[in-house]
C-alpha positions as CSV (number, residue, x, y, z in Angstrom):
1,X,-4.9,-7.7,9.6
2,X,-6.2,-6.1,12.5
3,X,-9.9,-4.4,12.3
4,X,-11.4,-2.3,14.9
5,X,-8.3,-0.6,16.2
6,X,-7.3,3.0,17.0
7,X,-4.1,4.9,16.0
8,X,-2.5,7.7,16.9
9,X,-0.6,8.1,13.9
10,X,-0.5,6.4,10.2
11,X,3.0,6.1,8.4
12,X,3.1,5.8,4.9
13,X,6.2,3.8,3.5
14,X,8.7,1.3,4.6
15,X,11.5,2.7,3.9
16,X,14.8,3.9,6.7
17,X,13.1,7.2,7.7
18,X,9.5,6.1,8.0
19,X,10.9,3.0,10.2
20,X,12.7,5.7,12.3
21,X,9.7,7.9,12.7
22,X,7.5,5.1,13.5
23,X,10.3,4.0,16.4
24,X,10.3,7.8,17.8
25,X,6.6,7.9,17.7
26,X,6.3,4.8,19.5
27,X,8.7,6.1,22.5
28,X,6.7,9.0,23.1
29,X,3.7,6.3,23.7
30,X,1.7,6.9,20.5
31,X,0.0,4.0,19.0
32,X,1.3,3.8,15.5
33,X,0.6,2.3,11.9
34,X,2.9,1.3,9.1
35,X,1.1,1.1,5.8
36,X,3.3,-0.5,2.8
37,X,2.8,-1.2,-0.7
38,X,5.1,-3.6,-1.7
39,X,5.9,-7.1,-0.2
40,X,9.6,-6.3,1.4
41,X,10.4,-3.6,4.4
42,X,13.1,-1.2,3.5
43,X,11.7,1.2,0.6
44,X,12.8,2.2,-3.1
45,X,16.6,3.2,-2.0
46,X,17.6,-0.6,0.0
47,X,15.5,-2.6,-2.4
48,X,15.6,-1.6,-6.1
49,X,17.5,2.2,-5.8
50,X,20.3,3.4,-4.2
51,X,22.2,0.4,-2.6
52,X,21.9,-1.5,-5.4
53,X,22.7,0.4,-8.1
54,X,25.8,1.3,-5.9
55,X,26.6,-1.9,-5.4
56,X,26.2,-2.7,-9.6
57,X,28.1,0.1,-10.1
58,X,31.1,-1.0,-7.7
59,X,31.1,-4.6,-9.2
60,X,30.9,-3.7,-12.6
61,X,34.4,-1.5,-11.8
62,X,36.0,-4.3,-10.2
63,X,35.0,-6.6,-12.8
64,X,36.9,-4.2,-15.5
């Protein structure tokens, strides 16, 4: 962890559209922060939400 330093802007999440915002921010020569909670990049939807219950859901039909 870094002490000391100066940002621009702070981004709260992980998830796709914090990554993306962070990206654009950065281009236009910001200094930028990520701030996460939990352990993995990627947010609720690619880790516990969307994706996989999609993916669940498409097995479990394949499986019946």
């Amino acid at each position: 962890m870094t002490d000391n330093v100066d940002y621009d802007l702070l981004i709260i999440g992980s998830g796709p559209a914090a990554m993306s915002r962070r990206s654009g921010r950065a281009q236009l020569g910001l200094k930028t922060a990520l701030h996460r909670s939990s352990e993995t990049l990627g947010g609720t939807c690619l880790n516990v939400g969307c994706y996989p219950v999609k993916a669940m859901l498409h097995a479990s039909e394949l499986l019946s």
